[in-house]
C-alpha positions in Angstrom: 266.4 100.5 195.4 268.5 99.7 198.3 267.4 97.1 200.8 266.4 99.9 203.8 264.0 101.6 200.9 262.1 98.0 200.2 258.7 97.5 201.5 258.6 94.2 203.0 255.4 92.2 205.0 256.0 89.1 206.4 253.7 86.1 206.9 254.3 83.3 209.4 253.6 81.2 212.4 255.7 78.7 214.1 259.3 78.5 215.3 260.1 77.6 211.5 259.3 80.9 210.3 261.2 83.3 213.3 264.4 82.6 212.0 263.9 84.0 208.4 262.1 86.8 209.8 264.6 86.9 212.4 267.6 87.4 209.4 265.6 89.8 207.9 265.3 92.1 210.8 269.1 91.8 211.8 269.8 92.2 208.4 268.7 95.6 208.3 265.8 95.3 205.8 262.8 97.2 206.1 260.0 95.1 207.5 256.7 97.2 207.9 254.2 94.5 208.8 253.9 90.7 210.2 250.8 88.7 209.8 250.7 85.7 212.2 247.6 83.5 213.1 245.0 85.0 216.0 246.0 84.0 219.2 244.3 80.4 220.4 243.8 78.3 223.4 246.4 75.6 223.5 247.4 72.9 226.3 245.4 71.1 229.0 244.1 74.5 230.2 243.4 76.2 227.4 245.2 79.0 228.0 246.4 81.7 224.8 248.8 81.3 223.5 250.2 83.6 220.5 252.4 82.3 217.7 256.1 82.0 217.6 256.2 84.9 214.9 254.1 87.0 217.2 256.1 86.5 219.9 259.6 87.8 217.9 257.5 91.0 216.5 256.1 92.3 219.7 260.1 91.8 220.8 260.6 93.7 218.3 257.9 96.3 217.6 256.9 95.2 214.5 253.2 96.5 213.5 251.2 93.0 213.4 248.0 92.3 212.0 246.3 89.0 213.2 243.2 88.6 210.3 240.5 85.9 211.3 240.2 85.6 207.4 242.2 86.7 204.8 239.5 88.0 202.5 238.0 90.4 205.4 237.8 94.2 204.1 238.7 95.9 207.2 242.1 93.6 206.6 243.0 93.9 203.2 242.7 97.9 203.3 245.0 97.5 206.4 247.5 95.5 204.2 247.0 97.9 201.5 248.3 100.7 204.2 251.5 99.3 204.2 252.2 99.9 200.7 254.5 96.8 200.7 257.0 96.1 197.6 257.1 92.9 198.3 255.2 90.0 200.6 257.2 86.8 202.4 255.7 83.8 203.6 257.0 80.9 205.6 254.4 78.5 207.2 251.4 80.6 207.1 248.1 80.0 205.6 247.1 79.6 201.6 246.4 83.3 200.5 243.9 84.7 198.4 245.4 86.1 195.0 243.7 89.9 196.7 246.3 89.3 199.0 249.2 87.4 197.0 248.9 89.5 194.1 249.3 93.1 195.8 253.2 94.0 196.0 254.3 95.1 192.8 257.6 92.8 193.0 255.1 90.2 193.8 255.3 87.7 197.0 257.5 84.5 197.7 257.3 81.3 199.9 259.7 79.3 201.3 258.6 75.7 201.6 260.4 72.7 203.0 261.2 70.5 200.6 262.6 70.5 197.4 259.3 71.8 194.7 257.8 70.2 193.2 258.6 67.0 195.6 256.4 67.3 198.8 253.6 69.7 198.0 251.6 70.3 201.1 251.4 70.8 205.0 254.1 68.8 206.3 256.9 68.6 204.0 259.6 67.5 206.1 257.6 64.3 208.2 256.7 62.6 205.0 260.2 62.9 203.6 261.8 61.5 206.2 258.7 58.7 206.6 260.0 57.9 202.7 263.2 57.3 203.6 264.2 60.1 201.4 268.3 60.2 202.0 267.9 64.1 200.7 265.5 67.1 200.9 266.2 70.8 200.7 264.2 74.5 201.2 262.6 76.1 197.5 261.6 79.7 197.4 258.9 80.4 195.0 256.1 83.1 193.6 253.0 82.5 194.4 250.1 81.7 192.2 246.8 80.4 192.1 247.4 76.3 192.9 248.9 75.4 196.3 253.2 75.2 196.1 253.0 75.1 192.1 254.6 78.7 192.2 258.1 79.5 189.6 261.0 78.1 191.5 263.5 80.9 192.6 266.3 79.5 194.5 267.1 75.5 195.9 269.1 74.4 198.7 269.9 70.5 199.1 270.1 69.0 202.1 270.9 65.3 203.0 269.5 63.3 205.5 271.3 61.1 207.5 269.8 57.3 208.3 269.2 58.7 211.9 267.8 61.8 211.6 264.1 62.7 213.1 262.2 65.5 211.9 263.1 68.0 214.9 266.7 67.6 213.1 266.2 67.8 209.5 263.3 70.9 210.5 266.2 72.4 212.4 268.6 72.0 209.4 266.3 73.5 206.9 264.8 76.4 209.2 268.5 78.2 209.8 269.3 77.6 205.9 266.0 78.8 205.1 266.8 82.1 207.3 269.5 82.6 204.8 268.3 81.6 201.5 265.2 84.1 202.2 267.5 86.8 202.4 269.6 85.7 199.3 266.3 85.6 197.5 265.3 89.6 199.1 268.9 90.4 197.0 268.3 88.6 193.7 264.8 90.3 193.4 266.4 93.7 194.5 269.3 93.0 192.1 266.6 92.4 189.2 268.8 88.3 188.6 265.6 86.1 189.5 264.8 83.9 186.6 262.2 82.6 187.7 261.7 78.3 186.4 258.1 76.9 186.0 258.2 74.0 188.3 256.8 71.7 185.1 260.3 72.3 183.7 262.4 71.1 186.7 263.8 67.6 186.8 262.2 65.1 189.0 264.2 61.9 190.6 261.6 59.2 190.8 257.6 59.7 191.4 256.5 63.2 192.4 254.9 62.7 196.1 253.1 64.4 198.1 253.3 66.3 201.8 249.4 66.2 203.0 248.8 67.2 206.7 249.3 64.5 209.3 246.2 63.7 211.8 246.5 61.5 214.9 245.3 58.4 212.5 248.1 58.7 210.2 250.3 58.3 212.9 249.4 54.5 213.8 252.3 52.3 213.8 251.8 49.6 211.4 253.9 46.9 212.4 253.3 44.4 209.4 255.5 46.4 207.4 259.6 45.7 207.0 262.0 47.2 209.8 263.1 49.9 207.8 259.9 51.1 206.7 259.0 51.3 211.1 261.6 52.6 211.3 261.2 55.9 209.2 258.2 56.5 210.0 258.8 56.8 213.9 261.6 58.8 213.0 259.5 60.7 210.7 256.8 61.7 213.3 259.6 62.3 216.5 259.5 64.3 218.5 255.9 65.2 217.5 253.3 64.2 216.7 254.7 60.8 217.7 254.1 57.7 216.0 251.7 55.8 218.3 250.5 52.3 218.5 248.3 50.1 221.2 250.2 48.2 223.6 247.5 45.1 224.5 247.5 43.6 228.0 247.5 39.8 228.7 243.4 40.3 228.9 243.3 42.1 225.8 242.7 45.6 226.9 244.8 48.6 225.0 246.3 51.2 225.8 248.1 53.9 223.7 251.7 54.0 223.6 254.0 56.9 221.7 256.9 55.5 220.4 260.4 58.3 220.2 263.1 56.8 219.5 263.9 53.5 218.0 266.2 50.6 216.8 265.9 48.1 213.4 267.2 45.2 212.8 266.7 42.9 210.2 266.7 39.2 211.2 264.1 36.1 210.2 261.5 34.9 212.4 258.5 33.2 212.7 256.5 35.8 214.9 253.8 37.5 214.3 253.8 41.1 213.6 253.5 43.1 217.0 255.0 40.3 219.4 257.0 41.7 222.4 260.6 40.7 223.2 262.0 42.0 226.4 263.8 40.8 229.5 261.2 43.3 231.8 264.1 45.7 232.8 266.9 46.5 229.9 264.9 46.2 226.1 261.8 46.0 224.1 261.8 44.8 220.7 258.6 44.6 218.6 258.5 41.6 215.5 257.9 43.6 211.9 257.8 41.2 208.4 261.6 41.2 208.4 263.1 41.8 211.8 262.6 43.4 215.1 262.3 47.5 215.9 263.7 48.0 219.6 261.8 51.0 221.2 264.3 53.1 222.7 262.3 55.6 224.1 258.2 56.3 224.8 255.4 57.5 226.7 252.5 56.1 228.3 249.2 57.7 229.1 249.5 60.6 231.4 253.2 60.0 231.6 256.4 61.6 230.6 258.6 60.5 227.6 261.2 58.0 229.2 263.8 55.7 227.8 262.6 52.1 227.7 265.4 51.1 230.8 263.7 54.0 232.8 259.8 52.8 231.9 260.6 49.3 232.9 261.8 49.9 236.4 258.2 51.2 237.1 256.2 49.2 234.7 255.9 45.5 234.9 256.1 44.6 230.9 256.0 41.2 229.8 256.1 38.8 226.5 252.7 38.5 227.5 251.5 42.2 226.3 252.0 42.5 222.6 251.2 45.9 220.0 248.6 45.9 218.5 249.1 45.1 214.2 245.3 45.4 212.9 
């Protein structure tokens, strides 16, 4: 079968999942259908907003489905219609096997992280929250349990010390793009050997990728420099790691931290203490050293680097974050 001749449906939401479909479509394969989330009121005024993936179909005249659930009839025999070979999905929702298990070639997921490290919603923040100096994009058949599929194809990926997350997802979502479409010719090419993921080697303790809530996000600053350090990096540019700033009469306020500095020196403060001359820096005391905020946002405010805050916000040792 050549690759005009294959059925394919794609499944996706966010920017991460355009650029697959994206190479897909310039690729010259035969996409029939997207499936994308229903459109949902986003922002302070809670205007619609449609999906990244919608966005690129309607560009493109895709037929698009948007299903409130996945197991509705009217949906499945409108799947059904588009007698699809073959079903791809990158950042969508967990399927039902009615719906996984229709395409006679089967369907695949690309995940972000390299299977069966980082099972779960946000692969690529809590890899970079480890520490992890290397991650990398799996494609995989789908099964019953959540990212346990058989491992198609792997692509490694380091990460540098100062990578955030909107680099490494940047990284992985245009080598994704590709390694989608070099999995669309190894199952057309009848190559995929398919490996159970129990049978692939693991470096270290298998961890998982659960989804981030605003809680998880807390900064907590009685942990070493390095440790801070990843895990604002880990949550930039979103969500943002946050953490309460305290005025001298006790009364918090809620800070997002961006960008950031470690160093690793001894001292005798305590965890959360503020150093800063009031107009250039602002370092905060962890177990082993001192993280310098380089950039964040207050309340209501825009993100600005810590020089630009402190021309308009009088900051002093006095104020400390808040380590409980």
């Amino acid at each position: 079968m050549k690759k005009e001749e294959l059925r394919i449906v794609y499944m996706g939401t966010p920017d991460f999942a355009v650029e697959a479909l994206r190479a897909l479509v310039e690729g010259g394969y035969n996409v029939v259908g997207v499936i994308t989330m229903p459109d949902k009121p986003a922002g302070r005024g809670h205007q619609i907003q449609c999906s990244a993936v919608k966005q690129y179909a309607l560009e493109q005249n895709l037929p698009l489905l948007q299903p409130e659930r996945l197991k509705d009839e009217a949906f499945i025999e409108a799947l059904r219609a588009w007698k699809a070979d073959l079903q791809i999905v990158v950042a969508f929702r967990m399927l039902p096997e009615v719906v996984w298990n229709m395409p006679r070639l089967g369907t695949f997921n690309l995940h972000a992280s390299l299977l069966p490290q980082y099972r779960g919603a946000a692969p690529i923040n809590w890899a970079v929250i480890n520490g992890d100096t290397e991650t990398g994009i799996t494609t995989f058949f789908l099964q019953h349990e959540i990212d346990t599929g058989e491992v198609i194809q792997q692509v490694r990926v380091p990460i540098a010390e100062t990578d955030n997350v909107e680099v490494v997802h940047d990284k992985l979502m245009h080598l994704g793009g590709r390694l989608v479409v070099e999995t669309v010719d190894a199952i057309l090419a009848g190559t995929v050997k398919p490996i159970p993921q129990e049978e692939m080697a693991v470096v270290g303790e298998l961890r998982a990728a659960p989804k981030i809530f605003k809680e998880t996000c807390r900064i907590n600053w009685n942990r070493s420099a390095k440790q801070v350090y990843d895990f604002i990096r880990g949550l930039s540019p979103y969500p943002a790691a946050w953490s309460e700033l305290v005025d001298p009469e006790g009364k918090p306020v809620v800070v997002k931290v961006f960008e950031a500095e470690k160093s690793i020196e001894s001292h005798t403060l305590a965890a959360g203490t503020l150093l800063t001359d009031g107009k250039t820096y602002l370092k905060v005391a962890v177990a082993d050293g001192f993280i310098g905020v380089l950039a964040l946002q207050l309340p209501g405010k825009k993100r600005l680097k810590t020089e630009e805050l402190l021309r308009g916000f009088r900051l002093t040792e006095a104020y400390r974050m808040s380590a409980d």
